[in-house]
C-alpha positions in Angstrom: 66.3 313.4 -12.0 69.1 310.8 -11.7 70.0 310.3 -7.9 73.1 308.2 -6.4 73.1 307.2 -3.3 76.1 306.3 -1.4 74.4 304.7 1.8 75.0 301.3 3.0 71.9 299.6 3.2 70.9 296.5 5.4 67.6 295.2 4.7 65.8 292.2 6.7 63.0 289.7 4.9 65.2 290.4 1.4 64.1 287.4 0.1 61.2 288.5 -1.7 58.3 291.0 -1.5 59.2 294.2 -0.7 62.5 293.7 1.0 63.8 292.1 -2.6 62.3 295.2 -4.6 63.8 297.6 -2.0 67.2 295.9 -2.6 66.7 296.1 -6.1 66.1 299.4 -6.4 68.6 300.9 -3.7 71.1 299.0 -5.5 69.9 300.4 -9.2 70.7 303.8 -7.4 74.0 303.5 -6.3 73.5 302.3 -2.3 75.6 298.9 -0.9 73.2 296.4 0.2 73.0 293.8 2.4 70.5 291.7 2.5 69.2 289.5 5.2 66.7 286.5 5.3 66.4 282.9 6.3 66.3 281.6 2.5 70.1 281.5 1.3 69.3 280.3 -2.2 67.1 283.1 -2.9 69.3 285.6 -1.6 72.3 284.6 -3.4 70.1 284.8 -6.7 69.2 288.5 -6.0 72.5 289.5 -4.6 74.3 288.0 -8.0 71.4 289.9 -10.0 72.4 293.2 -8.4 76.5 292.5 -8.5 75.9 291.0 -12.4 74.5 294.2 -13.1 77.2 296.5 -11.8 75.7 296.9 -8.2 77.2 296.2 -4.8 75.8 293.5 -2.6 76.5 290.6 -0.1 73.8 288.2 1.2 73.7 287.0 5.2 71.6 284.1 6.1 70.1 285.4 9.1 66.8 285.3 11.6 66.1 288.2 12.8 64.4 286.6 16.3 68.1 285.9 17.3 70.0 288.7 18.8 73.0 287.2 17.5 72.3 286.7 13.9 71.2 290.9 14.5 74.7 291.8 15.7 76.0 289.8 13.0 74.4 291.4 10.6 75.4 294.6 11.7 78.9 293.8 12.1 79.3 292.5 8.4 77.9 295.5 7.2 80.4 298.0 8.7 83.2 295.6 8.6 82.5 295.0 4.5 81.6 298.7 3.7 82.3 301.0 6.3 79.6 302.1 7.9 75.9 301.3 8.3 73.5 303.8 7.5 70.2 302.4 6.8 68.5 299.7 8.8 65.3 298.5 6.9 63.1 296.1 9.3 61.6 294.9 7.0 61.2 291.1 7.9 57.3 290.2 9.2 54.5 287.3 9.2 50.6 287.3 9.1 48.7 284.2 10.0 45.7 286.2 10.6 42.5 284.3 12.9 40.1 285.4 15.0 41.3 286.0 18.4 38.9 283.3 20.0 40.5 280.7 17.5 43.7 281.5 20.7 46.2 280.1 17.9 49.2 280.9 20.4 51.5 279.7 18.6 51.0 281.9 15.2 50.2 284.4 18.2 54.1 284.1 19.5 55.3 284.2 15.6 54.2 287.2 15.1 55.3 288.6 18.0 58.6 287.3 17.5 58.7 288.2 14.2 57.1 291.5 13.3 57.9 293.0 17.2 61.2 291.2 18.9 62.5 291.1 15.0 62.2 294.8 14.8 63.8 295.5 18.3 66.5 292.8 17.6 67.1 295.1 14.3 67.5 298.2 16.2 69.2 296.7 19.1 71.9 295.7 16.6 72.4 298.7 14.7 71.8 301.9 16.8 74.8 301.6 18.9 76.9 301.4 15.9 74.5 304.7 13.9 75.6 306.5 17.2 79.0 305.9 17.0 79.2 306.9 13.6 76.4 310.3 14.4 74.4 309.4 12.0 72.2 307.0 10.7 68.2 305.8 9.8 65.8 303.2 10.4 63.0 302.2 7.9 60.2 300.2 9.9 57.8 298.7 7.8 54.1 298.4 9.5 50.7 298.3 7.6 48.0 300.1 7.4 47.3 296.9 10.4 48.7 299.7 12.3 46.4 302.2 12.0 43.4 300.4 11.9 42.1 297.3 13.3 40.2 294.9 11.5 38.2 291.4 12.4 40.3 288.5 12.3 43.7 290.3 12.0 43.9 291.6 15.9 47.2 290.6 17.0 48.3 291.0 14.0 47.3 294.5 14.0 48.6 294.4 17.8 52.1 294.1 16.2 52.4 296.5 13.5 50.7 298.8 16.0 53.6 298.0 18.2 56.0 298.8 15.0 54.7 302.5 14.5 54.9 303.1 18.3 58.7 301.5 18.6 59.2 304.0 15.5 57.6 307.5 17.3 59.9 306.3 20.2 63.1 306.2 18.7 62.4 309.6 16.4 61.7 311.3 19.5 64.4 310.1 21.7 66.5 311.0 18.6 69.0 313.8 18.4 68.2 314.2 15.1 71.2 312.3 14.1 69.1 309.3 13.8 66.6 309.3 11.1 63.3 307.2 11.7 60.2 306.1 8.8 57.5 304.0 9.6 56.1 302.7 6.4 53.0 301.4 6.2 51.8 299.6 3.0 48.1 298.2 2.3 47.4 295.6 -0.1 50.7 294.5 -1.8 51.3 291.3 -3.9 53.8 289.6 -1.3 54.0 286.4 0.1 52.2 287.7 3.2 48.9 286.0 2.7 50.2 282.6 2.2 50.7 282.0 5.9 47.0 282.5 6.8 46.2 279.1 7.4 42.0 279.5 8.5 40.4 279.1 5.1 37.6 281.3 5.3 39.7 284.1 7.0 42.2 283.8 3.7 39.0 284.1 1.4 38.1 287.3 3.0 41.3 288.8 2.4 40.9 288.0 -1.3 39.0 291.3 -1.8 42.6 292.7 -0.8 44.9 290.4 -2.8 42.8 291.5 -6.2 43.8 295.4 -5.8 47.2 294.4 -4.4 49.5 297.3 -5.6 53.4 295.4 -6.8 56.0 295.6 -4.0 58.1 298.3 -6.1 55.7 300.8 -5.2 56.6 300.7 -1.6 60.1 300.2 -2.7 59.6 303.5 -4.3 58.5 305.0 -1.4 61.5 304.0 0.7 63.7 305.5 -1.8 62.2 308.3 -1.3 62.9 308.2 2.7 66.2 307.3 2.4 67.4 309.9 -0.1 66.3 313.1 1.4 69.2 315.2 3.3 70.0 314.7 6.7 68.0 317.4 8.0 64.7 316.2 6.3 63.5 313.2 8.4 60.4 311.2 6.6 58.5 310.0 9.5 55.0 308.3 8.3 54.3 307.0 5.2 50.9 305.4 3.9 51.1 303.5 1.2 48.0 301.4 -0.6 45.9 300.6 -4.2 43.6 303.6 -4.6 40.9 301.7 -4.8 41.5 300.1 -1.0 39.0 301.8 1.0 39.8 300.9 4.4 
C-alpha cells in the first residue's frame, strides 16, 4: 500500500546512519525534511539527492548541544514549510570503556550528546508542536536502554536517560503530542568508530558482524510517524534476529 505523507520532518545526526536513511525514506514518501548535522558537505549531498529526485528538503548545519542551533532549527522549519510536526532526535555518540578507565571526557560527550542533545531537541520544538496542537517526537535509544552491559555503562546511562525523557513527555502529553522511543540493536552506522579502547571495540565485533542496515530502523520510524493521530507508537525494539542480548 502506497502512503504519502504530508508531515514536516526535522531530523538530527542526518548525516549518515540512520538519520540519512530516515530522511531518505520520509522524503521517498512524500514528508518535507530537514535535516540537521554538523557535516555540511554531506548534508547538502543527501538533501540534493532527495530534491534531484522530486523530494522536498533543506540542510541546517547545526550541533544539537547548543540551544541556539536547536531553536534555529526549529525556526527554519516552520518558517520554510509551515509547521513542524516531527522532531527525530536522532543525533548520538558511543565511545564505550569501562567505567574505571573514568574517561570523563568521552563521559561529558555522551552526555552532551545523546542526553542534553535530546532535551535541546525538545526544548526547541515542543513549544512550537503546542502552538500548532499537534505534533511528535521520535527518540532514538538502544537496546543500551534496556539492558546494561560491561564496558558500555554510561553509555547505557544515556540511552536509559532517552527512554525515560520519552515516558515523561508521553505522559505529560495531552495526547496532542505524539512520543516513540526507538531503540535499535546492532546496526551498520558509524557508531562504533568512536570507541577508542581497542580491546573494548573488538568485543563489540560480535555485534558489528550481525549488524541489521540502517533502513530497517528507518522503516520502523515510518511506521511511527504515519499512523493517525489517535494511534501513538510508544516503544519500539528493533535488532538482527540473531542478536541475543
Amino acid at each position: 500500500m502506497s502512503i504519502t505523507l504530508n508531515q514536516v520532518v526535522v531530523i538530527t545526526g542526518a548525516s549518515s546512519g540512520i538519520g540519512e536513511a530516515t530522511a531518505r525514506l520520509l522524503a521517498q514518501n512524500g514528508a518535507k525534511i530537514v535535516a540537521v548535522a554538523r557535516r555540511k558537505s554531506r548534508l547538502d549531498q543527501l538533501v540534493n539527492d532527495i530534491n534531484a529526485a522530486g523530494g522536498q528538503a533543506i540542510a541546517i548545519e547545526a550541533d544539537v548541544t547548543s540551544i541556539d542551533d536547536m531553536n534555529m532549527a526549529a525556526q527554519t522549519a516552520r518558517d520554510t514549510y509551515g509547521s513542524l510536526d516531527v522532531w527525530v532526535n536522532n543525533a548520538g555518540v558511543m565511545p564505550l570503556s569501562p567505567v574505571e578507565m573514568n574517561r570523563l571526557d568521552e563521559w561529558n560527550w555522551m552526555v552532551d550528546v545523546n542526553i542534553k542533545g535530546v532535551l535541546n531537541g525538545v526544548a526547541a520544538a515542543q513549544p512550537i508542536m503546542r502552538a500548532q496542537g499537534s505534533g511528535q517526537f521520535i527518540n532514538v535509544s538502544s537496546v543500551a536502554g534496556h539492558l546494561v552491559f560491561p564496558g558500555a555503562a554510561v553509555y547505557c546511562a544515556t540511552k536509559f536517560a532517552v527512554r525515560a525523557l520519552s515516558e515523561g513527555i508521553r505522559m505529560e502529553s495531552d495526547g496532542s503530542i505524539r512520543v516513540t522511543n526507538i531503540s535499535p540493536g546492532a546496526v551498520k552506522t558509524e557508531l562504533t568508530d568512536h570507541i577508542g579502547v581497542p580491546e573494548v571495540k573488538e568485543g563489540v565485533q560480535a555485534f558489528v558482524d550481525i549488524a541489521i542496515d540502517a533502513d530497517a530502523v528507518a522503516r520502523a520510524i515510518q511506521y511511527a510517524v504515519e499512523q493517525p493521530a489517535d494511534v501513538d507508537v510508544n516503544e519500539v525494539i528493533i535488532r538482527p534476529s540473531r542478536q541475543a542480548l
